[in-house]
C-alpha positions in Angstrom: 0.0 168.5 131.8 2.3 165.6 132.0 2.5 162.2 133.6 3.7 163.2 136.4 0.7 165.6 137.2 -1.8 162.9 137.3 -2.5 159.8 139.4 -1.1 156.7 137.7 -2.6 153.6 138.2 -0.3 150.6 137.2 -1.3 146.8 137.8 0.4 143.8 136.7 -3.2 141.7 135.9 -2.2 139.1 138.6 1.3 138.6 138.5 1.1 137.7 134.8 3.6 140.5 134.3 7.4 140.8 136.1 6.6 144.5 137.1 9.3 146.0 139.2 8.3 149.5 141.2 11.8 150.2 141.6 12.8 150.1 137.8 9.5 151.8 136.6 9.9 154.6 139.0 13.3 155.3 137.6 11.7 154.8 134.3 8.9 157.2 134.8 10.8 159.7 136.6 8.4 159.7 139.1 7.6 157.1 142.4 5.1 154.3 141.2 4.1 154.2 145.4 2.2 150.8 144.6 2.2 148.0 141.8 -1.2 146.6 141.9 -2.6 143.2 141.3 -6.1 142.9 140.3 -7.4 146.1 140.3 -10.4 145.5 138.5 -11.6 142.9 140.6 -10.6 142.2 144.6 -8.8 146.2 144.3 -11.8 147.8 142.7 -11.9 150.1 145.5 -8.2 151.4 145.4 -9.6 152.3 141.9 -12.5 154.4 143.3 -11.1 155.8 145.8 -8.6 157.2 143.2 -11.6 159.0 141.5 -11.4 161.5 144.5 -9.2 164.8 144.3 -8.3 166.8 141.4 -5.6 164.8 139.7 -6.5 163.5 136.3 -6.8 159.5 136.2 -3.8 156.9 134.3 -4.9 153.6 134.1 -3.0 150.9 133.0 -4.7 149.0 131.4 -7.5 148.3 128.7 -9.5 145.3 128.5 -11.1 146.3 131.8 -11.8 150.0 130.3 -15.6 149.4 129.7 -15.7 147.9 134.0 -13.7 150.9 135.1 -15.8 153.8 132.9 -18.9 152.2 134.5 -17.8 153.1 138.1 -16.8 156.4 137.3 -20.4 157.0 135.6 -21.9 155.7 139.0 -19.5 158.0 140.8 -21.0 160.8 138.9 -18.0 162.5 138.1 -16.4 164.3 135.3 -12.8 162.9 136.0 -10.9 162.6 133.0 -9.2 158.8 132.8 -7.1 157.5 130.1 -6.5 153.9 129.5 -3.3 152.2 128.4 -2.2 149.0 127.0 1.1 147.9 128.9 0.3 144.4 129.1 0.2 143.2 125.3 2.2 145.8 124.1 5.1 145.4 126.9 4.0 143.4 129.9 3.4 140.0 128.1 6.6 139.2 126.3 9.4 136.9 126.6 11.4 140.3 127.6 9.3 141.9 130.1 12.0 142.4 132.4 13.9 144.7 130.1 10.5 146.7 129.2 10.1 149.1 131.5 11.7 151.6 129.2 8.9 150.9 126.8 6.2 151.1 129.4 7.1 154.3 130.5 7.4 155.6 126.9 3.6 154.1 126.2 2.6 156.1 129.3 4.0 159.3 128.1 2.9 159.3 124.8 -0.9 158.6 126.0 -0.4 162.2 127.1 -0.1 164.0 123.9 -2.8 165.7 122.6 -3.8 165.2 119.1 -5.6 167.9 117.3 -8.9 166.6 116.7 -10.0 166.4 112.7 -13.1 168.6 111.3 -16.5 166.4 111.1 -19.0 165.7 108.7 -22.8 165.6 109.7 -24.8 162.7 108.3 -28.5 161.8 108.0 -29.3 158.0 107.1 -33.4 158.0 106.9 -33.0 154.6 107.5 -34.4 153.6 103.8 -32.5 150.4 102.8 -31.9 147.9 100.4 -31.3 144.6 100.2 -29.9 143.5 96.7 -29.4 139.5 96.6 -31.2 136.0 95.2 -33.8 133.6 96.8 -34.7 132.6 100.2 -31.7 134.4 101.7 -32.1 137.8 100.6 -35.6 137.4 101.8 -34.6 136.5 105.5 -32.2 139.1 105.5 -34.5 141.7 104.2 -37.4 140.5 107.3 -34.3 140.9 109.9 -33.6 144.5 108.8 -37.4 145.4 109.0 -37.3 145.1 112.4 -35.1 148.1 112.4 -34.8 150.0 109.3 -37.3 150.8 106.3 -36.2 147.5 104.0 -36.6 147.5 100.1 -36.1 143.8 98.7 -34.4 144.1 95.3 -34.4 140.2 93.3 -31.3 139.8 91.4 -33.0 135.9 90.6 -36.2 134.5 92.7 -35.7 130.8 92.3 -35.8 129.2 95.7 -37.9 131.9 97.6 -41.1 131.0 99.6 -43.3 134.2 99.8 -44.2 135.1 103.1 -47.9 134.9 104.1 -48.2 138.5 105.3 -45.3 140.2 103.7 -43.9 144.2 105.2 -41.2 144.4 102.4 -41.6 145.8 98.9 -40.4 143.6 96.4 -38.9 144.2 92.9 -36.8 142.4 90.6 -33.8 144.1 88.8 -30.3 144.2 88.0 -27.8 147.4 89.7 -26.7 149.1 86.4 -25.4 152.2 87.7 -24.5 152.9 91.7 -23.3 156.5 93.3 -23.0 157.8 96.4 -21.8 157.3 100.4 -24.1 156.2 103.6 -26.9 158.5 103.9 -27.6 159.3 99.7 -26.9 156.3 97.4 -28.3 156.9 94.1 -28.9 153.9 92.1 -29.7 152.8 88.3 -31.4 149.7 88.0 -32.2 147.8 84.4 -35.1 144.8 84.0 -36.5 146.7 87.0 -40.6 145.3 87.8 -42.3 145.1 91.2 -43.8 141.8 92.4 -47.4 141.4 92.1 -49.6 140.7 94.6 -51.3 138.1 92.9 -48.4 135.5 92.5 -49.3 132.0 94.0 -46.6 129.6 93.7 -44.5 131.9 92.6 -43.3 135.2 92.3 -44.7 137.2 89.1 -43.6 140.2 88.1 -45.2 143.2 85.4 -43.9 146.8 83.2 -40.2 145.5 83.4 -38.6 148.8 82.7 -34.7 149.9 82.2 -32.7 152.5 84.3 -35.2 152.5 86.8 -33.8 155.4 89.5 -34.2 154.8 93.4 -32.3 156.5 96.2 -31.7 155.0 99.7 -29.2 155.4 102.9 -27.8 151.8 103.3 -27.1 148.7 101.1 -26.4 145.0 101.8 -25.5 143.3 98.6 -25.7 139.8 98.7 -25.9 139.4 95.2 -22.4 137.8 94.9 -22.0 139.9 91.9 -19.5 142.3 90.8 -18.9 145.6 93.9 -21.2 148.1 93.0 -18.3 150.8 94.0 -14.8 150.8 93.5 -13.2 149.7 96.9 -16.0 148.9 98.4 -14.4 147.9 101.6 -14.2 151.7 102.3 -17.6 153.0 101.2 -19.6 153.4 104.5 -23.4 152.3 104.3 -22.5 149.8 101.7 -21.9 146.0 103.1 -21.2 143.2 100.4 -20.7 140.1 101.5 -20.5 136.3 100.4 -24.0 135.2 100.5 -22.9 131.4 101.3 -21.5 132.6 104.8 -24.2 132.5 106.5 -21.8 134.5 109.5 -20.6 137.3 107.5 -24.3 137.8 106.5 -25.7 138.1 110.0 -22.7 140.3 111.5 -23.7 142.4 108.1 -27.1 142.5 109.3 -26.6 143.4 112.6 -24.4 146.2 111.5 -26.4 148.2 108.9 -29.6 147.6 111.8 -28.3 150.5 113.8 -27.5 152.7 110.8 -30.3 155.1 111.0 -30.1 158.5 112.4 -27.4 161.0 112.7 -24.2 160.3 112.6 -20.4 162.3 112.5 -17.9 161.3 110.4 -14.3 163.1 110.5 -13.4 164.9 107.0 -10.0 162.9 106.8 -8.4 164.8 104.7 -7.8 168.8 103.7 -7.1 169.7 100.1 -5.4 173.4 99.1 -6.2 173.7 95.3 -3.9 176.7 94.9 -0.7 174.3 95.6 -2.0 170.9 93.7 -0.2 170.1 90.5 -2.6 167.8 88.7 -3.2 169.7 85.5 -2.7 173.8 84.2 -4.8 174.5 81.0 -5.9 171.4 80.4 -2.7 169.8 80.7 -2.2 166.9 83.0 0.8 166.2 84.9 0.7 164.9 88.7 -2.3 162.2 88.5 -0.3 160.5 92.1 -3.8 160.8 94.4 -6.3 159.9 91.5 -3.9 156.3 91.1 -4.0 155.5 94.8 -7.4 155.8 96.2 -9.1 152.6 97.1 -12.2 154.1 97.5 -12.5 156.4 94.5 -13.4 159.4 96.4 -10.9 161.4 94.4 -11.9 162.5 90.7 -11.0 165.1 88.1 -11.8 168.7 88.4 -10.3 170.6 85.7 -7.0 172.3 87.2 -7.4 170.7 90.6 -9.3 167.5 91.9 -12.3 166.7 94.0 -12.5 165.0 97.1 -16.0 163.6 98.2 -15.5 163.6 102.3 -18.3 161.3 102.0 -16.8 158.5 100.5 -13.6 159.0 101.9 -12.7 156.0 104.4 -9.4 157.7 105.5 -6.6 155.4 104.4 -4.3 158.8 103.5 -2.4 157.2 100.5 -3.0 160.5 98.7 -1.7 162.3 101.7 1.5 160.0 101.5 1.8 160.3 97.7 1.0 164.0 97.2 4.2 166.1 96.3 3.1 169.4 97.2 1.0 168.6 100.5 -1.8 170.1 98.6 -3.9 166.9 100.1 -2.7 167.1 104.1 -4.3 164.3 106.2 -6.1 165.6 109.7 -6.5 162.4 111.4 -4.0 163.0 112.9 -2.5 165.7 110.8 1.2 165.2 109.8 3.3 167.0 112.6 1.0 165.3 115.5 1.9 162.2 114.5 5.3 162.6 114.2 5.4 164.4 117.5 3.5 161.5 119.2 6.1 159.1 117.5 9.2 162.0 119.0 7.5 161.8 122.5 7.4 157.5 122.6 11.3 157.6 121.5 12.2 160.2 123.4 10.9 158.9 126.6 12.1 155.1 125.6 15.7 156.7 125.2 15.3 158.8 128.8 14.2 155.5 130.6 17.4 153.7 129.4 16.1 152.0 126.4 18.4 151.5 123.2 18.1 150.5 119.9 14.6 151.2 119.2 12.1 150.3 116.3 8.6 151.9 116.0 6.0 149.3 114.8 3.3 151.2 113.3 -0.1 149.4 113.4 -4.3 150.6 112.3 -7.2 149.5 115.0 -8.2 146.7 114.6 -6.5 144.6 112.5 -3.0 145.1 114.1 -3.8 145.9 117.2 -5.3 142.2 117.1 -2.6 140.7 115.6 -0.1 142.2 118.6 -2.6 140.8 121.2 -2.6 137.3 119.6 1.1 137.6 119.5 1.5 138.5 123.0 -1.0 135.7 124.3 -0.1 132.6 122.1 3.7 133.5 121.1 6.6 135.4 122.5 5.0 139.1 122.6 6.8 142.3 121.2 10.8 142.5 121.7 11.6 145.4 124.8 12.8 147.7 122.2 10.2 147.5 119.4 6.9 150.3 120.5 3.6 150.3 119.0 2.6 153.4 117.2 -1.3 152.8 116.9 -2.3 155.1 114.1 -6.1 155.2 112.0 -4.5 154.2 109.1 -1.0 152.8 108.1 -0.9 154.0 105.0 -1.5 157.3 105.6 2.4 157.4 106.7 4.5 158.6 103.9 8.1 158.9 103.6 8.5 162.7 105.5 7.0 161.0 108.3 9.4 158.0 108.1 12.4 160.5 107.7 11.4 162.2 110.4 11.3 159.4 112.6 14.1 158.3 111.9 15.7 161.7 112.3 14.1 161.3 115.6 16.0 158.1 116.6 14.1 155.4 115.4 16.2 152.9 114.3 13.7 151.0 112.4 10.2 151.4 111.3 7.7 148.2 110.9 4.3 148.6 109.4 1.8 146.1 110.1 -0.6 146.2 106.9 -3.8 144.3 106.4 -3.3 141.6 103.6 -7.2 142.1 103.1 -6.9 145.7 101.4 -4.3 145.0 99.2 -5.3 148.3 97.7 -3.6 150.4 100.2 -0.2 149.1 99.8 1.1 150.8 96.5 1.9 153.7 98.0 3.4 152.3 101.1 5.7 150.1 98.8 6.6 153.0 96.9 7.0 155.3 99.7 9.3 153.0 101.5 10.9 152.4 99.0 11.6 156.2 98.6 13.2 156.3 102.3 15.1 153.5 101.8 16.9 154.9 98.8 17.4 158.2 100.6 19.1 156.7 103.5 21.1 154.1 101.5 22.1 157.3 99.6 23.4 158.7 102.8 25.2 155.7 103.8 22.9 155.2 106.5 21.6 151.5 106.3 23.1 148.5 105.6 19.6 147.1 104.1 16.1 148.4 104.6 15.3 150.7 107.7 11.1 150.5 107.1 9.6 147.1 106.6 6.1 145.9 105.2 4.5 143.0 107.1 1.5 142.3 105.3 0.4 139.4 107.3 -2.8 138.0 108.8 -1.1 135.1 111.1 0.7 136.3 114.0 3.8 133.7 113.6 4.5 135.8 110.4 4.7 138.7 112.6 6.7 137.2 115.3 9.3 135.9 112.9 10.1 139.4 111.8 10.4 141.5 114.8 12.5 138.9 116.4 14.9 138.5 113.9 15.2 142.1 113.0 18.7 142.4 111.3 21.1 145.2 113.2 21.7 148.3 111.3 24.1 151.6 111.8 23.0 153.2 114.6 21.2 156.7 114.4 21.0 159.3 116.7 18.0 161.2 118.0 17.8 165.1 116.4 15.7 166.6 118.2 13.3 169.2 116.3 10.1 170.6 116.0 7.8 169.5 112.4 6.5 172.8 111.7 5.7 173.8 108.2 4.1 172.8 105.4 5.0 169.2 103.6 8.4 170.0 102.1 9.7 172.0 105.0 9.6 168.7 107.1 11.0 166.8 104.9 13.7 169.0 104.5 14.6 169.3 108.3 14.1 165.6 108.3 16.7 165.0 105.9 19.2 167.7 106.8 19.1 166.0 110.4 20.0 162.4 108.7 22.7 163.8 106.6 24.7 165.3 109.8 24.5 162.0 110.7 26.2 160.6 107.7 30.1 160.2 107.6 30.0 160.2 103.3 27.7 163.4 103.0 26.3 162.8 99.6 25.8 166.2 97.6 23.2 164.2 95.4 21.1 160.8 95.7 19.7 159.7 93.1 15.8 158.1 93.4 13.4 156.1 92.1 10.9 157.1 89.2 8.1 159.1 90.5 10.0 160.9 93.2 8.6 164.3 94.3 12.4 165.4 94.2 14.7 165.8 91.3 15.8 168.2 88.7 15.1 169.8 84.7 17.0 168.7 82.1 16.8 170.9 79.4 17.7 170.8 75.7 19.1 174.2 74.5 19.1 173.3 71.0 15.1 173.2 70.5 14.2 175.8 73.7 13.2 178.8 72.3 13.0 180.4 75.8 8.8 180.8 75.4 8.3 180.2 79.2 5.2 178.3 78.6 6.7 176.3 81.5 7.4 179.0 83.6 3.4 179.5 83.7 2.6 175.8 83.7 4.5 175.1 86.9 2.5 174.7 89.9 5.4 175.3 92.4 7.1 178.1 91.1 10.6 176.0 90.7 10.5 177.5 86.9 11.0 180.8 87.0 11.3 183.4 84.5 13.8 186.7 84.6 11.4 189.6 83.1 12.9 191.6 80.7 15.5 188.5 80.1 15.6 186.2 77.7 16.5 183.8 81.0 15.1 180.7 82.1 15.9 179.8 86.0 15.0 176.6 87.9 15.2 176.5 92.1 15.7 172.5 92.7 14.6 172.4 95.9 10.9 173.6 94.8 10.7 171.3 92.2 7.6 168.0 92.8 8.3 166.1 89.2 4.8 166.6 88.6 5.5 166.8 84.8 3.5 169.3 83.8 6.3 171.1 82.5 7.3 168.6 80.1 3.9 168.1 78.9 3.3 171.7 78.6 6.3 172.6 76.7 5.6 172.9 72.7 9.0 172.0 71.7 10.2 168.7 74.2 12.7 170.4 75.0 12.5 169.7 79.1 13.3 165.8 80.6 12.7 164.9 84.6 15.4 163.5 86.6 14.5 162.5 89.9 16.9 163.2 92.5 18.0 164.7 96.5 20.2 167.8 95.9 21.6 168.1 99.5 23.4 171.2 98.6 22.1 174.9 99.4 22.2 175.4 95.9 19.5 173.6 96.0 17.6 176.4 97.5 18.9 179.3 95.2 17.4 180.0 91.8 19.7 177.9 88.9 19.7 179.1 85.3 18.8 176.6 83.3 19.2 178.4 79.9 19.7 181.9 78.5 20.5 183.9 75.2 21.8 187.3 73.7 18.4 189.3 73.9 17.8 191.0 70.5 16.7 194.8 70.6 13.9 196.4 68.6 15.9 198.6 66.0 13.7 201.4 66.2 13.3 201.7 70.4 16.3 199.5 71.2 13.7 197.5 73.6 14.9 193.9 74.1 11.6 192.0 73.2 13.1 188.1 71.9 16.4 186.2 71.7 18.5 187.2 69.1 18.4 183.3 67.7 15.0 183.3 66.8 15.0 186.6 65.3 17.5 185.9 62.9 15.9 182.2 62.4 12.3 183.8 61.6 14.5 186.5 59.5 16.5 183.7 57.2 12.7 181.4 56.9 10.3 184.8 56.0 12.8 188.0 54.9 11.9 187.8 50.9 10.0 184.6 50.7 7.2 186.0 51.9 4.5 187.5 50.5 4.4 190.0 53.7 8.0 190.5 54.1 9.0 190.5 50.1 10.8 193.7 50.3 13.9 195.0 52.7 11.5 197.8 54.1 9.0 195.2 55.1 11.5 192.5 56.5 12.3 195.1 59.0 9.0 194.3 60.8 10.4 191.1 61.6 13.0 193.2 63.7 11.0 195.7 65.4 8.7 195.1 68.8 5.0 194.5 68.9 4.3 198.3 69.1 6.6 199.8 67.1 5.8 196.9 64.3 2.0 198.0 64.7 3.2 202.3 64.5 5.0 200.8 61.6 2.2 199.2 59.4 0.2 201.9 60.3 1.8 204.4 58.7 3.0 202.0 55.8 1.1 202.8 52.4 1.0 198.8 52.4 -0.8 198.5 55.9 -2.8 195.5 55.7 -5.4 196.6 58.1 -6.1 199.8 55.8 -9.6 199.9 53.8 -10.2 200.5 50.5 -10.2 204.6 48.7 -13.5 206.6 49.9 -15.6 206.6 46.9 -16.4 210.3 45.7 -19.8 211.9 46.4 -21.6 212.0 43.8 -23.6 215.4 43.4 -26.7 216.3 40.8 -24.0 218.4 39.5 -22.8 215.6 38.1 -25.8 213.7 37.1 -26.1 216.9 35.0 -23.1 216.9 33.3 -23.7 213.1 32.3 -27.0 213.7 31.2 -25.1 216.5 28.9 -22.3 213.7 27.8 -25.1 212.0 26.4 -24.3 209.1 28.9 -26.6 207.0 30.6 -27.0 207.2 34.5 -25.6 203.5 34.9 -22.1 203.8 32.7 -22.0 207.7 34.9 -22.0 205.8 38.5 -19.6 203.1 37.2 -16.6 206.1 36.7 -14.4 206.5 39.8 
C-alpha cells in the first residue's frame, strides 16, 4: 500500500512552518485537500473524524503521538496510524520553503515495511543487587525494595546509619568475578560476610569467606569501581553509575524498578558458521567481530565464534566488519535498510529535490541532537534527509556504496561521543568507501562523514558547510543476495558512473577485498590452503599439480597465510573491477611427475627429484638403486612394492620350527642337554 492509499494528515503546528498545499501536492503526487493548523488541539475533531472509513491513518506529526493514540483507544478502533516527523526534520529550518521535496520523501519512506527481527524471551525474578559504599547504597537499596527483591552488597560501610527495622539483606564483599545479561547474572564475590544482627553503632560482620557465588537479575553498581563487564553501557540489567550524582542515581533507580517480569528482546544479529572465517584447525585468521564488540558478546568457539543474544546490545560493528556476511544484522537486516534509504532518495529526486545527502542518525541520541538543532539553530539544510536507524554503526561500507549507487551524494553519520567504542569500525569502514570511490574518480574529498558530537552547533557547522562534490546519479537496483553480491552490484553501478574506469583500486590494510601473492620458489603445491580457505577463492585442480585463486571470492581473512607450512602466500588488499575477477586465476602450477610403474601423476616433478637428490643413497632406506625407486613410485604401488621386497620393513621375523619329541629324542641320543637342544634353529 502506498501513500497515496491512505488518508494523510499534514499540519503546520501553528503557522510555525511555511507549508504550501500547492507545492506538497505536486511533491506527493497526490492532492493535500487541506493544510492544517493545530490539529491536536482546536482541530482535534478533524482528527477523529478521520478515524472513520477504511483508509489507513498518516499523521504528520510526532510530539503529539501519545494525545492522538489516546483518541483512537477511546474510539475503540483498530485503525492503523503512523506518525511522522516533518517539522524538525524539514518544517523548522532556515530552508523550509525549498523542503517540500524532503517532506514528501519522509512520508514515503514511513511506508516501507521493515522485516521485523526474531525475539528473545526473558525472565527477570526481580532479585537485585545493589553493589556500592555507605549511606547511599543503603537509600538506594530501600527505594528498590519497594519494587524488586533488593540484596545490599557493602563494598566499604563507613558513613551508613542502620535502619531501625531493616527489609534488605546485608553483606560486605568485593565483585571478583561477574557473568551474564539481565535476567541470569552470575557473580564471584571475595571478603564476602553477612551483617549481623547484633551490630550497634556499627555494622559488624562474621565467616568472611572468598569466591562467594550468588546469582540475581539486575545490578546497580554504585561502587565507583572498575565496570564489572566489558562495555558496560550495552549490558542490559546492569546500571553503573557515578555515585556522587545524585541524578544519574535516581533515573538508575527508577529504571531497574520496573525490571521484573517478562520481557522481549530482538536477537540483533544472525550468525551462519559454515561461511565465518575465524579459524580452520586451530588456525586463526579473521579475528574482525571478536576486535569490535563493545559489549563482549562475541567469544571464541573453535572454528567459528559465539554470539550470546543476551548480551548483545545491537550496535552491528561485527555485521559492518564481517567479510563473509557470516554475522548478518536483522534489525533491520541489510537490504531493508538500504531499500528504506532507495525509497527516501527516490522520492526526494521525483518531488524535484537535487543534490541530496542522507544523514544517518540512532534514537535517541541523534534524533535529539536534530530537534535541538531545529529549535535553537538553523534546522537541517532542504536537501540533507534523516535516515533514523537503531544503531549507526551497524552501517558498513556495502550499505554506504549502495547508497551512493542509489544517488546519495553524501552520507553523514551522527555518532554518540559517549560510546567511543563503536566508532572503530565506522572509521575503518568509511574509510574503506572513501578509498573505493576516490579510486573511481568519484569524489573530490570524502563522500561519508563522522560527526561525533554532543553539541548541536557542532552539527550545524557541518551540514551547512558541506563541501560540493561530483555529482552521482541514481542506479536504480534491487539488494538481493548475500553480503558480497551487494557490494558487488553496488560498486559495478558506481564504476559506470566513472569517466577513468579503474581496472584495480588499491585499499587499505584489512580490506575484505584483494588478491594472493604467491612465492613459487618455496610452494610445493601441498594445498594445505586450498583446505584452509573458508571461501573457496583457493581452489585446487584434482589430478593437477595446479593451484587456482578466483579474486572476486577472496575476504583477506588470512588463514591461508597462516595455514601454509612454507610462507609461501602474502595478502594484498585490493578492488579487481575486471570479470576476471570472477573466473578462477592460476596462481601456480608444475610438470606433474608420473609413478614409473602405473604412469599415475601423484606429485610435481620438482619435489620428486628434490626428495631424490636429499635421500637416493644417503639413506639408510633408500641405500641401493632398487630401493631409491620407491621414492618414484605412488603410494600404492610403493606399498605392492615393499611388500614383495625381501627387505620389506613391515615383514616379521622367520617362523621358528616346531619342535617335536622326535627331536627331544634325538638330543637325548646326542648326549645334549634339553636347554643347548632348544637353543639350535
Amino acid at each position: 500500500m502506498t501513500l497515496k492509499d491512505r488518508n494523510c494528515l499534514i499540519c503546520n503546528c501553528e503557522g510555525s512552518m511555511a507549508l504550501n498545499a500547492k507545492d506538497l501536492s505536486k511533491a506527493l503526487e497526490f492532492k493535500v485537500d487541506t493544510i492544517h493548523n493545530n490539529l491536536c488541539r482546536t482541530q482535534l475533531g478533524q482528527f477523529e473524524n478521520s478515524l472513520s472509513g477504511d483508509r489507513p491513518l498518516v499523521v504528520a506529526c510526532t510530539q503529539e503521538a501519545p494525545l492522538f493514540q489516546e483518541i483512537v483507544e477511546e474510539n475503540n478502533t483498530s485503525k492503523a496510524v503512523t506518525f511522522v516527523n516533518i517539522r524538525e526534520q524539514a518544517g523548522w529550518s532556515d530552508e523550509c520553503d525549498q523542503a517540500s521535496p524532503k517532506m514528501a520523501a519522509l512520508l514515503h519512506a514511513s511506508q516501507h515495511e521493515v522485516k521485523p527481527a526474531r525475539l528473545k524471551s526473558i525472565h527477570s525474578d526481580g532479585m537485585c543487587l545493589v553493589y556500592g559504599a555507605g549511606q547511599q547504597a543503603m537509600e538506594a537499596a530501600e527505594l528498590l525494595s519497594q519494587r524488586l527483591s533488593v540484596t545490599l552488597l557493602l563494598s566499604a560501610d563507613e558513613d551508613l546509619i542502620l535502619p531501625r527495622i531493616s527489609n534488605i539483606p546485608i553483606y560486605r564483599g568485593d565483585i571478583d568475578i561477574a557473568e551474564g545479561s539481565f535476567g541470569g547474572f552470575s557473580l564471584s564475590v571475595n571478603n564476602y560476610a553477612p551483617s549481623m544482627p547484633s551490630a550497634r553503632a556499627g555494622l559488624d560482620f562474621a565467616m568472611a569467606r572468598d569466591g562467594a557465588k550468588t546469582n540475581c537479575s539486575l545490578i546497580l553498581d554504585l561502587s565507583g569501581k572498575t565496570p564489572l563487564f566489558t562495555g558496560h553501557t550495552h549490558r542490559d540489567g546492569y546500571r553503573r553509575v557515578d555515585p556522587n550524582d545524585p541524578a544519574a542515581v535516581l533515573r538508575a533507580v527508577i529504571d531497574l524498578s520496573d525490571m521484573v517480569g517478562e520481557f522481549e528482546k530482538p536477537i540483533y544479529v544472525d550468525y551462519n558458521a559454515t561461511t565465518c572465517a575465524h579459524s580452520r584447525s586451530q588456525k586463526t585468521g579473521c579475528t574482525k567481530c571478536l576486535d569490535v564488540c563493545p559489549a563482549g558478546a562475541i567469544s571464541d568457539a573453535g572454528d567459528g565464534v559465539a554470539i550470546d543474544s543476551g548480551i548483545c546490545g545491537g550496535c552491528g560493528s561485527c555485521h559492518a566488519v564481517c567479510p563473509t556476511g557470516s554475522i548478518d544484522y536483522q534489525y533491520p537486516p541489510r537490504n531493508d535498510l538500504i531499500e528504506r534509504g532507495q525509497v527516501l532518495l527516490n522520492a526526494f529526486r521525483a518531488a524535484g529535490g537535487d543534490n541530496p545527502v542522507l544523514l544517518v542518525h540512532d534514537e535517541p541520541f541523534g534524533a535529539d541532537l536534530i530537534a535541538a538543532l531545529a529549535r535553537y539553530g538553523r534546522g537541517l539544510p532542504a536537501r540533507v534527509i534523516p535516515l533514523q536507524i537503531h544503531a549507526v554503526s551497524m552501517v558498513g561500507h556495502v550499505e554506504m556504496a549502495a547508497l551512493l549507487a542509489s544517488g546519495a551524494q553524501q552520507l553523514i553519520f551522527v555518532c554518540n561521543p559517549a560510546k567511543p567504542d563503536e566508532l572503530s569500525a565506522m572509521t575503518d569502514e568509511t574509510a574503506l568507501v572513501d578509498a573505493i570511490v576516490a579510486g573511481m574518480g568519484l569524489s573530490d574529498g570524502s563522500r561519508c562523514s563522522l560527526v561525533v558530537e554532543a553539541d548541536p552547533d557542532a552539527l550545524e557547522g557541518v551540514i551547512w558547510e558541506l563541501a560540493d562534490q561530483p555529482k552521482l546519479e541514481t542506479s536504480r537496483f534491487a539488494a538481493v543476495g548475500s553480503k558480497r553480491d551487494i557490494a558487488r552490484l553496488a560498486f559495478s553501478n558506481l564504476l559506470a558512473q566513472s569517466v577513468e574506469k579503474p581496472e584495480i583500486i588499491p585499499l587499505p590494510e584489512n580490506a575484505p577485498y584483494g588478491r594472493i601473492d604467491i612465492d613459487v620458489a618455496a610452494c610445493t603445491l601441498c594445498m594445505a590452503c586450498t583446505s584452509a580457505c573458508p571461501a573457496n577463492a583457493i581452489i585446487d585442480t584434482p589430478g593437477e599439480p595446479t593451484l587456482r585463486f578466483v579474486e572476486s571470492a577472496c575476504v583477506q581473512c588470512g588463514l591461508c597465510t597462516t595455514t601454509c607450512p612454507e610462507s609461501a602466500l602474502a595478502l594484498v588488499p585490493q578492488l579487481n573491477l575486471t570479470p576476471a575477477a570472477m573466473q578462477p586465476l592460476t596462481l601456480y602450477e608444475e610438470e606433474p611427475f608420473c609413478c614409473i610403474v602405473c604412469d599415475t601423476p601423484f606429485a610435481t616433478k620438482s619435489t620428486i627429484e628434490r626428495i631424490s637428490q636429499q635421500l637416493a643413497g644417503k639413506h639408510s632406506m633408500f641405500a641401493s638403486s632398487e630401493r631409491a625407486k620407491l621414492i618414484q613410485m605412488c603410494e600404492n604401488c610403493r606399498v605392492e612394492a615393499q611388500a614383495n621386497s625381501s627387505e620389506d620393513p613391515f615383514s616379521g621375523g622367520a617362523r621358528p620350527r616346531v619342535r617335536t619329541t622326535e627331536d627331544y629324542i634325538e638330543a637325548e641320543r646326542g648326549n645334549r642337554s634339553i636347554e643347548d637342544f632348544l637353543m639350535d634353529d
